[in-house]
C-alpha positions as CSV (number, residue, x, y, z in Angstrom):
1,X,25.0,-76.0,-38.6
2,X,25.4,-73.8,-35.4
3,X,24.0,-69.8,-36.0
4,X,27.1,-67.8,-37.5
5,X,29.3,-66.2,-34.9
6,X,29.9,-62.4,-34.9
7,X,33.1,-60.8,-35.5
8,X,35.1,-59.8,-32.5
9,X,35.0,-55.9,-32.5
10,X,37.5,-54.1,-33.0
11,X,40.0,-52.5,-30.2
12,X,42.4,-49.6,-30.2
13,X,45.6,-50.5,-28.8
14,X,45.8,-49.5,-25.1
15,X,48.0,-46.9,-24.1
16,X,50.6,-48.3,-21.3
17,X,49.9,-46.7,-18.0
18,X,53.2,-45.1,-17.5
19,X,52.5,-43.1,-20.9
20,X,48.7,-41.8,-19.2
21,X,48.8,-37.8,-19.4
22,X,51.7,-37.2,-21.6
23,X,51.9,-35.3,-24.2
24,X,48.4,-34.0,-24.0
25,X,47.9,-30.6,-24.2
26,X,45.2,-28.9,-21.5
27,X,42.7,-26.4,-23.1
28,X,43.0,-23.2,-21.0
29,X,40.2,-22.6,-18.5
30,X,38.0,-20.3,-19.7
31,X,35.3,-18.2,-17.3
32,X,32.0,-19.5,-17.7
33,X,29.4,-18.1,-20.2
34,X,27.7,-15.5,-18.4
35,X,24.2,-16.4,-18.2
36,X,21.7,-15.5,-20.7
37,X,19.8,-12.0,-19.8
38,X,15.9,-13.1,-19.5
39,X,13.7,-10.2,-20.9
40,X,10.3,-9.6,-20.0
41,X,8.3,-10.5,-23.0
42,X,7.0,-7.3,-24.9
43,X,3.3,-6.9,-23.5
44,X,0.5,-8.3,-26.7
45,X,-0.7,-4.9,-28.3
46,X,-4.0,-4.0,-27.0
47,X,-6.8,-5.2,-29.4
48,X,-7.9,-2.3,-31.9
49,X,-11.8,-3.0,-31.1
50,X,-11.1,-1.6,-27.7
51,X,-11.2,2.1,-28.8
52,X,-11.0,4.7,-26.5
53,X,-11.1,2.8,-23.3
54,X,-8.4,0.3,-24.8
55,X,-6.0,3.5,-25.6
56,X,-6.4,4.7,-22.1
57,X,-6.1,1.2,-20.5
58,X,-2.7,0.2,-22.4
59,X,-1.1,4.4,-22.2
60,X,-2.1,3.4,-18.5
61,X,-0.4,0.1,-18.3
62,X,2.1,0.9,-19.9
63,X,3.2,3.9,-17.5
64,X,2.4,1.9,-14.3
65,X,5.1,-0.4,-15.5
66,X,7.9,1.9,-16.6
67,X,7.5,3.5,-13.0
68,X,7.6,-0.7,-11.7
69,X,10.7,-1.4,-13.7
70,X,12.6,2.1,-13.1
71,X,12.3,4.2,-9.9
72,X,10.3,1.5,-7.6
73,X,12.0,-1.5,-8.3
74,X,15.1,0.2,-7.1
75,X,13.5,1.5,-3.9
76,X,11.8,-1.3,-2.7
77,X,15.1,-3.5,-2.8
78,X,16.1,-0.5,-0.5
79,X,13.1,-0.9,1.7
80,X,13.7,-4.6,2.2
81,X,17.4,-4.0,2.9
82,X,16.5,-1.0,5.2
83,X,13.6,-3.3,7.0
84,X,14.5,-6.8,6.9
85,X,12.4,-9.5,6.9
86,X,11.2,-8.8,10.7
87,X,9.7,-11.0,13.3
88,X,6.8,-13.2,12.9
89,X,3.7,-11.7,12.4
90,X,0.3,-12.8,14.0
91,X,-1.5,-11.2,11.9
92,X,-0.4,-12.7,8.4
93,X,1.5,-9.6,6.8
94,X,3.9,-10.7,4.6
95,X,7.0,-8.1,3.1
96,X,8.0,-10.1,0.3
97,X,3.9,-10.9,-0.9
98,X,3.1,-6.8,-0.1
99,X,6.2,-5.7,-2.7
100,X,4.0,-6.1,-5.5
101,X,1.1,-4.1,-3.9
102,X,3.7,-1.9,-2.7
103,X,5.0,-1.3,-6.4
104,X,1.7,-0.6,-8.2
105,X,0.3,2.0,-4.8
106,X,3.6,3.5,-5.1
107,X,3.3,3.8,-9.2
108,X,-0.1,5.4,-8.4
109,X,1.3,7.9,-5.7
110,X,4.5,9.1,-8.0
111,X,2.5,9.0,-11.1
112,X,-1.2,8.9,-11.1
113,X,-1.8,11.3,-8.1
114,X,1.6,13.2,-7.7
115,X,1.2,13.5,-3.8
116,X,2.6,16.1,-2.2
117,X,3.8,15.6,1.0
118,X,4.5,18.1,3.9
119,X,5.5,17.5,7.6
120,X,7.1,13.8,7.7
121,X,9.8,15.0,10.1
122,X,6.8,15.4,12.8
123,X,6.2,11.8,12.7
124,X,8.3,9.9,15.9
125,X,10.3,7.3,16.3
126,X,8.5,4.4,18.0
127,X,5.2,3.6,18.4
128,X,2.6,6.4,17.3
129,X,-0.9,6.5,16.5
130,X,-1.7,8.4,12.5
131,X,-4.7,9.8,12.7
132,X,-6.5,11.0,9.1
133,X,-9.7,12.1,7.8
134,X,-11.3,9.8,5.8
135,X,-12.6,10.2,2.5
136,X,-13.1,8.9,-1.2
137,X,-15.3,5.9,-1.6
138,X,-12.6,3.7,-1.8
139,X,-9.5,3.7,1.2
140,X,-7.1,4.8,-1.8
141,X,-5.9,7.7,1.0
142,X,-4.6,5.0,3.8
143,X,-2.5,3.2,0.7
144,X,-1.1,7.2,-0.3
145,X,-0.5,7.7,3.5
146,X,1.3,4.6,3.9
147,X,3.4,4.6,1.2
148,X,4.4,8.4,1.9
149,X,6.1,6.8,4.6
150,X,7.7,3.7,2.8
151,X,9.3,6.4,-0.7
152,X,9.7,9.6,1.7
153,X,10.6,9.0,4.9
154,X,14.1,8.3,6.1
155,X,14.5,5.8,7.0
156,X,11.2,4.0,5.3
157,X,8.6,2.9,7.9
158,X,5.4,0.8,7.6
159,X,2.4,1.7,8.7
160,X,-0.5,-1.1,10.0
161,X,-4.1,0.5,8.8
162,X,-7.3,-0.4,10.4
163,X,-9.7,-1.7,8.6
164,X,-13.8,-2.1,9.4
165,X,-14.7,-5.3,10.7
166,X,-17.0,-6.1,7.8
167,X,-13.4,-6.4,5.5
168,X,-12.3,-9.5,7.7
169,X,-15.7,-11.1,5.9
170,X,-14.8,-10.3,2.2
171,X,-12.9,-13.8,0.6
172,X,-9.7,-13.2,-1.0
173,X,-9.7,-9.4,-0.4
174,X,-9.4,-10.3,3.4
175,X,-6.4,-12.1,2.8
176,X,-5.0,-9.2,0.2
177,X,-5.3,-6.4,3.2
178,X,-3.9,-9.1,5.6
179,X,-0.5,-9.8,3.7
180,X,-0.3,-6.2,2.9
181,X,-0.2,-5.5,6.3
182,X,-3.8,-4.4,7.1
183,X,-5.5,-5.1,10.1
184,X,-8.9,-4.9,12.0
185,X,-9.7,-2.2,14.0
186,X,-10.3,-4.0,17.5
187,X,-8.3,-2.1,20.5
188,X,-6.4,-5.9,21.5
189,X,-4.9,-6.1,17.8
190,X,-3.8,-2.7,18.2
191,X,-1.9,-2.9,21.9
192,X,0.0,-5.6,19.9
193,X,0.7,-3.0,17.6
194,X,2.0,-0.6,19.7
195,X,3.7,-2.9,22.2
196,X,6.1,-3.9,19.1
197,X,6.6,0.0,18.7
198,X,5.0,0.5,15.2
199,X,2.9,2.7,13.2
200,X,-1.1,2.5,13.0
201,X,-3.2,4.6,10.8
202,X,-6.7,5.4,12.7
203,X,-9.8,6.8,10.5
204,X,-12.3,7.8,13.5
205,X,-14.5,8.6,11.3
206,X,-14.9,5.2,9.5
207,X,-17.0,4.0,7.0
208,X,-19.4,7.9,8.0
209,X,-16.4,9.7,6.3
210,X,-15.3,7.7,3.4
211,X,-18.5,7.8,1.8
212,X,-19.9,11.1,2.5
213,X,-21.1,12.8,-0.7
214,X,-19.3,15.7,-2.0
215,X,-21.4,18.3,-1.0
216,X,-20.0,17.6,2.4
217,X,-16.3,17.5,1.2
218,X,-13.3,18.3,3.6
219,X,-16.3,18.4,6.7
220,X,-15.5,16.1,9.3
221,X,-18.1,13.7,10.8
222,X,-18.4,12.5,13.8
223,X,-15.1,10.6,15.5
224,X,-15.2,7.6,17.5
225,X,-13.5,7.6,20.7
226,X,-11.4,4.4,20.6
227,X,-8.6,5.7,19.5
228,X,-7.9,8.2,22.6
229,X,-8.2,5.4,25.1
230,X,-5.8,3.7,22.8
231,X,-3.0,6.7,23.0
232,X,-3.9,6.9,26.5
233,X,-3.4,2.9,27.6
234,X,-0.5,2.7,25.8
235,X,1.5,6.1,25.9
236,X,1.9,6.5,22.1
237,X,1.7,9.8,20.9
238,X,-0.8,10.9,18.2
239,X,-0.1,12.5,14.6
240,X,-2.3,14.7,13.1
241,X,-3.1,14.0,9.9
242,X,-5.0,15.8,6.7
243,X,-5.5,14.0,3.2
244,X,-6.5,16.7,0.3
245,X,-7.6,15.6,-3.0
246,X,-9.2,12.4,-2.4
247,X,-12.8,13.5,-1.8
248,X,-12.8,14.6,-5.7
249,X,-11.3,11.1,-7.0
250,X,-15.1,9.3,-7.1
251,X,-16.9,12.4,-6.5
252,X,-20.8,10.8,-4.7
253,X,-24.0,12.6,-5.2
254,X,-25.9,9.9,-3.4
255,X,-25.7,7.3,-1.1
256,X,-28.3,4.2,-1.1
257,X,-28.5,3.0,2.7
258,X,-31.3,0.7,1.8
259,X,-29.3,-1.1,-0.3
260,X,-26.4,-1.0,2.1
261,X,-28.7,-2.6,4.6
262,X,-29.4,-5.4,2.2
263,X,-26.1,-6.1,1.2
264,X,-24.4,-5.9,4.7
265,X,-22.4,-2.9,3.6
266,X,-21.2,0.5,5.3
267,X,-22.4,2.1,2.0
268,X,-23.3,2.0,-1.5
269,X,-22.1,5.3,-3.2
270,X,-23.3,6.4,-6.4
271,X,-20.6,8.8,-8.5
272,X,-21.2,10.6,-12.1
273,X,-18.3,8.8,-12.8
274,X,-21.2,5.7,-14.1
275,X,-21.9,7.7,-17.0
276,X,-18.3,7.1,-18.8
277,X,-18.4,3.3,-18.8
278,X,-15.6,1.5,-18.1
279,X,-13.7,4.3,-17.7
280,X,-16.0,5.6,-14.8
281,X,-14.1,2.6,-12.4
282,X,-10.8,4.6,-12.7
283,X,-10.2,7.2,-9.9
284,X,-10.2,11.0,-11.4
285,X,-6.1,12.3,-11.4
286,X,-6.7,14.5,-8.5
287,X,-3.8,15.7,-7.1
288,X,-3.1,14.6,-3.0
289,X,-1.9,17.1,-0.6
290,X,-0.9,14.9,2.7
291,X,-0.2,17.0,5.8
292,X,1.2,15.4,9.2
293,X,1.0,17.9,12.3
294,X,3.2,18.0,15.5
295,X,2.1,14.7,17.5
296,X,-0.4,15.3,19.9
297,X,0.9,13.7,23.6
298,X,-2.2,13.0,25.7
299,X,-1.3,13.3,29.7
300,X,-3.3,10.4,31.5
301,X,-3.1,7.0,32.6
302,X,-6.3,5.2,30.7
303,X,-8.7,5.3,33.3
304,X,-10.2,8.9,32.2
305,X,-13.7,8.8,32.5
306,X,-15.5,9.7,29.2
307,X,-16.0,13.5,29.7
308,X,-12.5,13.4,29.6
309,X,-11.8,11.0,27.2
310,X,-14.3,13.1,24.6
311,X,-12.4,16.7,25.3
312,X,-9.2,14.5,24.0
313,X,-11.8,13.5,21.2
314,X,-12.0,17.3,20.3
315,X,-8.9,18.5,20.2
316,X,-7.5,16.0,17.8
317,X,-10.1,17.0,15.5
318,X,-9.9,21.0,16.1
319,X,-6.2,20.1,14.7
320,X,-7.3,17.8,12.1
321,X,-9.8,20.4,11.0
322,X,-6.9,23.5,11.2
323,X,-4.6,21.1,9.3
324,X,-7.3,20.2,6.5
325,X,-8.1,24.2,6.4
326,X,-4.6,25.6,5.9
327,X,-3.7,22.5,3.0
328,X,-7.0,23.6,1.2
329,X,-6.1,27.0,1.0
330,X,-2.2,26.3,-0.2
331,X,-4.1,24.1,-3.0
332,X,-4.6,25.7,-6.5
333,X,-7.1,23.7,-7.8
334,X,-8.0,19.7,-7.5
335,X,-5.6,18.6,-10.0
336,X,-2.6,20.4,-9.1
């Protein structure tokens, strides 16, 4: 015998093709669902063994991001809209990478430091060289100084700081101050600078005034000249400008230059600050007092010789001096 045959399955009568499409009734169109709301997931509590430092590390995180999701969020949409994304830029800085860095400075200058901020309409349009006493161990008072500019001014502006040579050699941190926007101090990088009519923040006192010890606070050292031939070659105008408060943040009693040597760095400060741990890394709550002057136009055409070039030299810093004088005396004290 042959293997059984299966049934013939079973059909629904067709429906003639004359009769297709009547008597159906359409569902309405609806609007689509709106999409589901994503929420952040609620940040894992801090562990309990952490203590002290743990309280003071979460109440910390925990501010930095309500200022992230609130107030800075908000602005830096502006900023982008105000901006755009620009031209290409040689030197790798990025506006979309730098809004996260931008965010957690600007947290910092609303919140942690509570900068005040005097003088912004002296600041021109165009090109223009900043030019700022240095100070505080770390170059927390070119991130205050440029984001003055981005929350403050009208309309927002970026500012390109120069950064020590030595940087460019750091891995990953190099390519952190690059996408931010940061850029070594040579004079070619900065006639690029100028010649696409942007800001630079100068610090002619360089790695000599950032890690001075305190007993030398708010006493500026020695400036390097580059910065006048700069101005001078290029026309721009020069700002003024005084940072207050930041020479107290990591307050240094001593500097080790034989272990800088070693190392290959400008310095190695030491702060009191050690003695409280971990919390020791975070910068005291000082308050900043930023001051911009009246620009500074320098008559010449580049070729000054250096007598000339040094009496430029001293008058910038006679006004950065008068400017860091008259914001010390309007200060109450170093956290307010």
């Amino acid at each position: 015998m042959g293997a059984p045959r299966r049934a013939a399955p079973s059909r629904k009568p067709r429906t003639p093709r004359s009769r297709l499409g009547q008597n159906v009734a359409l569902a309405p169109l609806d609007p689509p669902p709106p999409a589901p709301v994503v929420r952040a997931a609620p940040s894992p509590p801090f562990p309990r063994r952490g203590g002290a430092v743990g309280r003071v590390a979460l109440e910390l995180a925990q501010r930095l991001r309500a200022a992230i999701d609130s107030e800075f969020g908000r602005q830096y949409e502006r900023i982008l809209t105000e901006l755009g994304p620009g031209d290409f830029d040689p030197f790798g800085f990025d506006l979309g990478y730098a809004r996260y860095a931008v965010h957690f400075a600007a947290a910092l200058y609303r919140r942690w430091f509570r900068c005040k901020v005097r003088g912004l309409e002296n600041i021109p349009p165009g090109r223009a060289l900043l030019v700022s006493n240095h100070s505080g161990q770390i170059p927390i008072d070119g991130m205050m100084i440029a984001t003055a500019l981005i929350l403050d001014h009208e309309p927002p502006r970026l500012v390109r700081s120069m950064i020590e040579k030595w940087a460019a050699t750091l891995p990953v941190v190099s390519t952190f101050f690059a996408r931010c926007g940061q850029v070594v101090g040579i004079p070619e990088n900065c006639r690029i600078l100028l010649e696409r009519e942007e800001l630079i923040l100068v610090f002619p006192e360089g790695a000599r005034g950032i890690s001075k010890t305190i007993d030398r606070a708010y006493q500026l050292e020695e400036f390097g000249s580059g910065f006048v031939r700069l101005a001078l070659e290029n026309r721009a105008p020069i700002v003024p400008v005084a940072v207050v408060g930041a020479e107290e943040q990591y307050p240094s009693v001593l500097n080790l230059r034989a272990l800088a040597d070693v190392i290959g760095a400008p310095a190695v400060p030491v702060s009191p600050l050690v003695l409280l741990g971990p919390l020791g890394l975070l910068p005291l709550p000082t308050r900043y007092h930023i001051a911009f002057g009246r620009p500074i136009v320098l008559g010449g055409e580049g070729d000054e010789d250096d007598e000339q070039v040094a009496e430029h030299v001293r008058v910038v810093r006679a006004a950065i001096q008068d400017l860091l004088r008259r914001t010390l005396d309007e200060r109450k004290s170093i956290f307010g």
